[in-house]
Every structure is written in structure tokens, then in C-alpha cells.
C-alpha positions in Angstrom: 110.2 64.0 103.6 108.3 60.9 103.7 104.5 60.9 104.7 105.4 59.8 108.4 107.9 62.3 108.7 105.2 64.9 107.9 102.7 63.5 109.9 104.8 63.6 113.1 105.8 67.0 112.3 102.2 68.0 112.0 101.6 66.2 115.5 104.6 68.3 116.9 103.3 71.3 115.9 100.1 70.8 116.9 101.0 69.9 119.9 102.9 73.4 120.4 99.8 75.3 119.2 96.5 73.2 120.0 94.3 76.3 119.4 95.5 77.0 116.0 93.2 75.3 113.0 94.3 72.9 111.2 95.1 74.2 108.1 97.1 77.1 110.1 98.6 74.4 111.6 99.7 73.0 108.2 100.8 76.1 106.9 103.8 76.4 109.9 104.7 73.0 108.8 105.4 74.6 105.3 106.7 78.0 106.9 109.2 75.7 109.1 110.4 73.4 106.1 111.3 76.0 104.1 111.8 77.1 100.4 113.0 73.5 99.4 109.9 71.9 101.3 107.5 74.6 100.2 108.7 73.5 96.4 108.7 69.5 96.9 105.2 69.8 98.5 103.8 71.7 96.1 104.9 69.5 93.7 103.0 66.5 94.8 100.2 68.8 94.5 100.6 69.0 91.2 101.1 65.3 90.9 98.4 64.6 92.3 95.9 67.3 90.8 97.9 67.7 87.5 96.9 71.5 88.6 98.4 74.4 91.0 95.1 75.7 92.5 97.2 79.0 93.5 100.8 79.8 94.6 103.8 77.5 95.8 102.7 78.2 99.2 99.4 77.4 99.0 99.7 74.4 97.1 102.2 73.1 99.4 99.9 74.0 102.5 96.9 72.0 100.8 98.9 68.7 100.0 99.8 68.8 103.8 96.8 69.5 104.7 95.1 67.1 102.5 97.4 64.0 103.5 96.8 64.5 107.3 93.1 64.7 106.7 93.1 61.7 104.3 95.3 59.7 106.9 93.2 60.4 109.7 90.1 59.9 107.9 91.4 56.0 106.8 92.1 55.6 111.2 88.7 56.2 111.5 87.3 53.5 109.0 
């Protein structure tokens, strides 16, 4: 999944559930990828932090969460 893929699925589902948090919001976005997602997520996690700061599931719901936030953050600027 590219990074725009994920973004628009994050905007999907956020539009679906506007009074969930964001990092709720993330975690669907994991739940609805599945096992294979959950795993390549996670892994870029790992890229990225050369460290799992928990389980698959977690890691994968923190890189989501983290490139959302760091894309939105760089639209502000």
C-alpha cells in the first residue's frame, strides 16, 4: 500500500466515524487491512525505528498513525 493509498483510506474511515480519535481511527485501518497489512506496516515501523515499541498490531497502528500526522503536519507548513 502506497502512502496515498493509506492516507485516503484513513480519510474514508474517518469520514465513517468522525467521533472516533485518531489513533482509534488508525487502528481500523490496520483491523480492515488485515494480517498481511498488520505485518507490512509494522515493518516500516521497524524500518524506520530499527525497534518494535510493542506487538505487530501496535507497531503497525503507530506507523499509520505516525505518517498521517507527519503528512498533515508538512500541509500546514
Amino acid at each position: 500500500m502506497t502512502v496515498d493509498e493509506l492516507v485516503v483510506e484513513f480519510a474514508l474511515v474517518r469520514l465513517d466515524h468522525p467521533g472516533l480519535d485518531l489513533d482509534e481511527i488508525a487502528a481500523m485501518v490496520v483491523r480492515r487491512g488485515g494480517p498481511e497489512r498488520t505485518l507490512e506496516f509494522a515493518s516500516r515501523t521497524l524500518a524506520a525505528r530499527d525497534e518494535l515499541r510493542g506487538g505487530a498490531f501496535e507497531s503497525a497502528v503507530e506507523y499509520v498513525l505516525r505518517t498521517v500526522l507527519t503528512l498533515r503536519d508538512d500541509m500546514a507548513d
